[in-house]
BAMIVO-15677 format. One line per 5 residues: number of its first residue (from 1); for each residue y, x, z of C-alpha. Coordinates in steps of 0.001 Angstrom, whole numbers. Each point is the difference from the previous one (the first is absolute). Example, Ala and Ser with C-alpha at 12.3 -4.5 7.8 and 13.67 -1.06 7.14 Angstrom:
// residues 2
1 = -4500 12300 7800 ~ 3440 1370 -660
This chain:
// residues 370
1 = 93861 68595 69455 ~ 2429 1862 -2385 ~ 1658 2929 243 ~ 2849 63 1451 ~ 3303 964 -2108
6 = 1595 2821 587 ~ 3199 -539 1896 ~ 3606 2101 -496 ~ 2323 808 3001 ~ 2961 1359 -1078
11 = -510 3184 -2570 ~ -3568 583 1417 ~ -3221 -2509 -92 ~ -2608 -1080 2614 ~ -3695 -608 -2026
16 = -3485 -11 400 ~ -2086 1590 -2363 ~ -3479 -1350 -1319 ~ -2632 -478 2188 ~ 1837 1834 3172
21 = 810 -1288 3142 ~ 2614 2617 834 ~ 3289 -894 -1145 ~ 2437 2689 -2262 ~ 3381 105 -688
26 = 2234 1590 -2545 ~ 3550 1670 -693 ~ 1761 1691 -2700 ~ 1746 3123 701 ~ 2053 1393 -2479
31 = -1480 -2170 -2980 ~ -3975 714 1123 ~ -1838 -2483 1769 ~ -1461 1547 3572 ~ -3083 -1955 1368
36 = -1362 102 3603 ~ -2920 -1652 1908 ~ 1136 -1521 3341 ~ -3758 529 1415 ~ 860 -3910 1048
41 = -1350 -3662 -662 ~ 2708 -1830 816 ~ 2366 -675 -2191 ~ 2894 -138 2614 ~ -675 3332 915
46 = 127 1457 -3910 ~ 3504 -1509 -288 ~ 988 1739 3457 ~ -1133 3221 -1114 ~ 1669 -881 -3655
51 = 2849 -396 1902 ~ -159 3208 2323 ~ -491 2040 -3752 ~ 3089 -1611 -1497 ~ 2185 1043 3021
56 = 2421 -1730 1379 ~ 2576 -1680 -2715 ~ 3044 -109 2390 ~ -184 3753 939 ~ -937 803 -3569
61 = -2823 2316 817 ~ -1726 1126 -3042 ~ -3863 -603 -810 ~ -1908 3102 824 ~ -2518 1284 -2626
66 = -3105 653 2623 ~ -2839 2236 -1473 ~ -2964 -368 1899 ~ -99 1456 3702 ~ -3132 2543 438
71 = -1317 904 3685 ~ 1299 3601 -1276 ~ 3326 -1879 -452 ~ -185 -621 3504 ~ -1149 3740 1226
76 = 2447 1677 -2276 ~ 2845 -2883 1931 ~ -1433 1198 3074 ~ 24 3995 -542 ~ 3839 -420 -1333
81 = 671 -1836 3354 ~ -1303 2732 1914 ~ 2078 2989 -2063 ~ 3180 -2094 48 ~ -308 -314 3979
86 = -1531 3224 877 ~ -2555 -1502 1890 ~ -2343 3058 578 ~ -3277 -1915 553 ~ -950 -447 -3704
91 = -3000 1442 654 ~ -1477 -3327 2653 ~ 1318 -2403 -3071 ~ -1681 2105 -2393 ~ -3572 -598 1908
96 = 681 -3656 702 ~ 1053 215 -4453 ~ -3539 1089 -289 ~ -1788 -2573 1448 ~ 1948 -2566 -1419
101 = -403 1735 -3345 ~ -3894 -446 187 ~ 132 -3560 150 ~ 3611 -983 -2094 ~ 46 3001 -1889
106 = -410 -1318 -3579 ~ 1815 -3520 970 ~ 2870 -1376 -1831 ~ 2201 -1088 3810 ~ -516 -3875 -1021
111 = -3548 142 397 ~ 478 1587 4005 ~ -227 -3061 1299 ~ -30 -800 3566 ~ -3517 -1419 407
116 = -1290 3719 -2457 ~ 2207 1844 3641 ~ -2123 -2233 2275 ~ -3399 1657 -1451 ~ 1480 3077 132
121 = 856 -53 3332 ~ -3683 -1188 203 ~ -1478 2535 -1905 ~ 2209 3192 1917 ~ -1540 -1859 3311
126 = -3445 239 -1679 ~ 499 3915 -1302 ~ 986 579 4056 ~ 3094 512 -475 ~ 2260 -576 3017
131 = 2584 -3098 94 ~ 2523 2116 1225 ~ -410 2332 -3290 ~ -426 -3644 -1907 ~ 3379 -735 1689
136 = 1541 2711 -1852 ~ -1282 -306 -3344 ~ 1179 -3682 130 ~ 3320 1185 1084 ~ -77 2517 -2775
141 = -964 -2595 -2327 ~ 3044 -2600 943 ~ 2120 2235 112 ~ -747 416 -3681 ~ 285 -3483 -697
146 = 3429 -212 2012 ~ 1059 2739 -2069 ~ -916 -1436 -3542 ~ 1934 -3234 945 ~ 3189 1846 885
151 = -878 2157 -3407 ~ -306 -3272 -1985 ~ -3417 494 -1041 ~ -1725 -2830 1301 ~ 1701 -3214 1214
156 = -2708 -671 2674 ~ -2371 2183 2284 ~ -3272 -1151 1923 ~ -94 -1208 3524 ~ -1256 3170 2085
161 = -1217 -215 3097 ~ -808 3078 1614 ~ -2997 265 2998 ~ 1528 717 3404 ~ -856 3614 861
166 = -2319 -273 3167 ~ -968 3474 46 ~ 2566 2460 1293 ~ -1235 3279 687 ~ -195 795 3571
171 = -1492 3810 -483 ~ 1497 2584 1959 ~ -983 3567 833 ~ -372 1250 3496 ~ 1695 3751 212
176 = -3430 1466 223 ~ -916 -1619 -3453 ~ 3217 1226 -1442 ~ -705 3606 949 ~ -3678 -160 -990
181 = 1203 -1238 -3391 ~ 2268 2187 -96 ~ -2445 2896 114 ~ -2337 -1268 -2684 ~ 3363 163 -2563
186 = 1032 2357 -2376 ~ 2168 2622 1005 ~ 3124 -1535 -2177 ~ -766 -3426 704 ~ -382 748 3962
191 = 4058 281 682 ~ 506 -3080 -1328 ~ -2361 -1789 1803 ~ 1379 1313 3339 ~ 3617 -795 -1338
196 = -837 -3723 -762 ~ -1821 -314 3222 ~ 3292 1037 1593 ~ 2256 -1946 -1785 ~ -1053 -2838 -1350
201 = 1202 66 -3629 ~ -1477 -1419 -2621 ~ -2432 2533 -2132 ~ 2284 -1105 -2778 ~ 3525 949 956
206 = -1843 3249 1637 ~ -1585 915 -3744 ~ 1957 -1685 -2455 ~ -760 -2926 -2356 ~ -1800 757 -3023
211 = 2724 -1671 -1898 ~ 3085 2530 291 ~ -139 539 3557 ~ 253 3306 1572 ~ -2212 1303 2878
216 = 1497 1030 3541 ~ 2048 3445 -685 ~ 1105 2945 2224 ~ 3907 -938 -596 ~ -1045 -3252 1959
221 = -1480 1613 3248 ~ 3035 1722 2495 ~ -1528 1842 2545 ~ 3498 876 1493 ~ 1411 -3401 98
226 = -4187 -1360 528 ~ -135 -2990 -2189 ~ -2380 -996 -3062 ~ 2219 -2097 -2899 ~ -1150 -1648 -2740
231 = 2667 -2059 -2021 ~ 109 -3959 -87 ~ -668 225 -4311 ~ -3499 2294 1390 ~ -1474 -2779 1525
236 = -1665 -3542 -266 ~ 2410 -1674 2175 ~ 2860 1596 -1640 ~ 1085 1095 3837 ~ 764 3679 816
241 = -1966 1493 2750 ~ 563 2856 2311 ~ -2502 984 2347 ~ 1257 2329 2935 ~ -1796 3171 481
246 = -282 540 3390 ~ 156 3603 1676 ~ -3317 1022 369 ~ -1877 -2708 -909 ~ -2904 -39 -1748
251 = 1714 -1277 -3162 ~ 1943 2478 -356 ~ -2819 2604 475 ~ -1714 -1685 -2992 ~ 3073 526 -2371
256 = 698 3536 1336 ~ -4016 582 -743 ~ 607 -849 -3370 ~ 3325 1481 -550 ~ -1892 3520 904
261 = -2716 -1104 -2321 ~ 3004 -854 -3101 ~ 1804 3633 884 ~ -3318 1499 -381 ~ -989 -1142 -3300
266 = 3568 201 -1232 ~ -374 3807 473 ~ -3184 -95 -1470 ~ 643 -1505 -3172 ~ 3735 556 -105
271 = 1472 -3749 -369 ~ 1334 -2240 1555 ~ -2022 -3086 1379 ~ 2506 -3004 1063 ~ -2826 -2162 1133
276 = -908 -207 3676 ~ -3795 -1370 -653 ~ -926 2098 -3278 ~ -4076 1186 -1175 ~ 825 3969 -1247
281 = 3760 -1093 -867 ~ -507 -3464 -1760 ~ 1007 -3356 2471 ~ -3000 -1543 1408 ~ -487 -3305 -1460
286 = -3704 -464 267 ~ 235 -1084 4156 ~ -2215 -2962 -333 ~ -3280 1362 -1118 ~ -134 2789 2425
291 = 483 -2101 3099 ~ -2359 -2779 -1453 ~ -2600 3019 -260 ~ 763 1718 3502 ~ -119 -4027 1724
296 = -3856 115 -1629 ~ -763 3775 1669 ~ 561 -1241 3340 ~ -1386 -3322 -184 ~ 3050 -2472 -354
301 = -551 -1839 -3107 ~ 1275 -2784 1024 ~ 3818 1401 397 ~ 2127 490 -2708 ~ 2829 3338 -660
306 = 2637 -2974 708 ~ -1044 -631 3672 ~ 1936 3240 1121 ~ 3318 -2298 -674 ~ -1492 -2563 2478
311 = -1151 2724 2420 ~ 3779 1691 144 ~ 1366 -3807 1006 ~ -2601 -606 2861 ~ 497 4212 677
316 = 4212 -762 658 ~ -742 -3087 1605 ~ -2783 1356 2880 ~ 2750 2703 44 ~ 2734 -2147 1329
321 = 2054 415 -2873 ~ 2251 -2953 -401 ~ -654 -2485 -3355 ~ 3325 1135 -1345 ~ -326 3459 47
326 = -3969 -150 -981 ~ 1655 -2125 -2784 ~ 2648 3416 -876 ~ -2409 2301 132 ~ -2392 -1478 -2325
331 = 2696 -1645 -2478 ~ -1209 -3742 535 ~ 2400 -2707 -326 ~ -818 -3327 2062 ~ -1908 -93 3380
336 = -2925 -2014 -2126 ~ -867 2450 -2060 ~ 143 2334 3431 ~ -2277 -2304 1555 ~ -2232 -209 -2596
341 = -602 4028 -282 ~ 195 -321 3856 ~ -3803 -1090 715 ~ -847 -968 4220 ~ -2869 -315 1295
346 = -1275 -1632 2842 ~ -731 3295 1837 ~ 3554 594 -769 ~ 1187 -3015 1946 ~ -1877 840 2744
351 = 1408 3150 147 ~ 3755 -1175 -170 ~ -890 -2642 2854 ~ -1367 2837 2053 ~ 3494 2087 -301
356 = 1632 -2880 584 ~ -1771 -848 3009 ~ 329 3397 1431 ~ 3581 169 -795 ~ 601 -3600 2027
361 = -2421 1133 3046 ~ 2362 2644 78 ~ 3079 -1303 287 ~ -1448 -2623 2552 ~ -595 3163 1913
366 = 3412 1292 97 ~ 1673 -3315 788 ~ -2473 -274 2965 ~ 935 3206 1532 ~ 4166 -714 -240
């Protein structure tokens, strides 16, 4: 059987070159012929995608001039994304980026196919890697895609489909833990321990991003009107928080603690320090290692510096603080992400059945004795 002859559509052509089963096709833009592989072997399909090149006659949308799309095409889509929007957790994407880089690195984005994602996927499971951190390097990566597409770069992405996260964490710390931790921390890193413990907050919004973000500072924290506030464009949810400094409490004797400590080394070194949680002046930054360290000291290994944000939810909750104002106080913004922080336990369901069946028996007393 022959070759077949090339065919023209319009000011482009649809061919087949010599001894290939993929079918090309061909445009000229400004006098110079552009050629492109459709990656296809039907011929139906290589005058579609002719078709989506040429643009729409009627409209009059003119042919683009596509240079090949790189995975670093993608990343560099991605990062702009992220600095256009503000979104402040660069630095998750960044370690999904790298994971993806080891395997698509050096990839022109037509050869990420979706059956090369598949063995990825299979290959992450493999390394150990959880699916719920597989989740969001595949979100990472089609979000890429979705952005190269709106970009013109690419006139088709991969099907992606992600694996369901089955692993939640469900670690908590009991308060005895948290002190005990507490103890095996550096003195600078110590404060803020307590603090998030009390609050809630992200580690994040507490130290700053490492992209721009500023840490906690002393113009935030009013110990006359007793409130914490950190501005909506200082945090990942882009949603101001205020945390109310009760009277007495033993949040407020953590910040006055380290306001004493601040004035102290102000006078010592004659400057001003702005940051609440600072090592000798500078902002604390390095909060995960520490905790990761103390957590191996006293035998939790298993736990990670991120648990404290879980324990604060179940802490408010036990407390008989109401969802909505747990929800205030630690700057959430729907009940399920409240619920998901807030982790139960069967022993804690026993222990709300018990109150509640004290609190019945005794209002069955009173209405007996009227």
């Amino acid at each position: 059987m022959g070759r077949r002859k090339e065919r023209a559509y319009g000011d482009g052509r649809v061919f087949r070159p010599k001894g290939s089963r993929k079918w090309m096709v061909a445009w000229y833009v400004n006098g110079k012929e552009v050629r492109r592989s459709t990656h296809t072997e039907s011929e139906a399909e290589a005058h579609d995608y002719l078709r989506k090149m040429l643009g729409d006659k009627v409209d009059g949308r003119p042919v683009p001039v596509r240079r090949r799309c790189t995975f670093e095409d993608l990343v560099a889509l991605l990062r702009d994304d992220y600095r256009v929007k503000g979104n402040v957790s660069w630095d998750t994407a960044d370690r999904a980026v790298g994971h993806l880089r080891e395997a698509f690195g050096q990839d022109q984005v037509a050869n990420i196919t979706a059956d090369r994602v598949v063995k990825y996927q299979a290959a992450r499971l493999d390394e150990g890697a959880a699916r719920a951190t597989i989740h969001k390097e595949l979100a990472a990566l089609k979000r890429m895609f979705r952005l190269a597409l709106r970009h013109g770069r690419i006139h088709q992405a991969p099907y992606i489909e992600s694996p369901t996260p089955d692993n939640a964490r469900q670690g908590y710390f009991t308060e005895e833990e948290v002190r005990l931790v507490a103890e095996h921390l550096p003195e600078d890193v110590r404060p803020l321990w307590l603090f998030l413990y009390h609050t809630g907050w992200r580690p994040m919004d507490v130290v700053g991003r490492r992209e721009g973000g500023e840490p906690l500072r002393w113009s935030q924290v009013d110990f006359e009107a007793g409130t914490v506030r950190r501005e909506g464009s200082e945090t990942k949810n882009k949603t101001g928080k205020v945390f109310p400094l009760v009277r007495g409490s033993e949040p407020e004797a953590v910040l006055l603690a380290q306001r004493g400590r601040t004035t102290a080394l102000e006078r010592a070194t004659g400057r001003i320090i702005p940051w609440v949680f600072h090592r000798n002046g500078s902002p604390v930054r390095s909060y995960y290692e520490p905790v990761k360290k103390a957590l191996q000291e006293v035998g939790l290994p298993d736990r990670i510096p991120y648990d404290v944000k879980r324990t604060a939810a179940r802490r408010f909750d036990r407390g008989g603080l109401s969802q909505a104002r747990a929800m205030r106080a630690m700057g959430l913004q729907t009940p399920s992400v409240y619920r998901r922080y807030n982790i139960t336990t069967d022993e804690d369901a026993r222990e709300g059945l018990a109150r509640m069946y004290e609190v019945e028996a005794e209002r069955n007393r009173k209405e007996a004795q009227r």
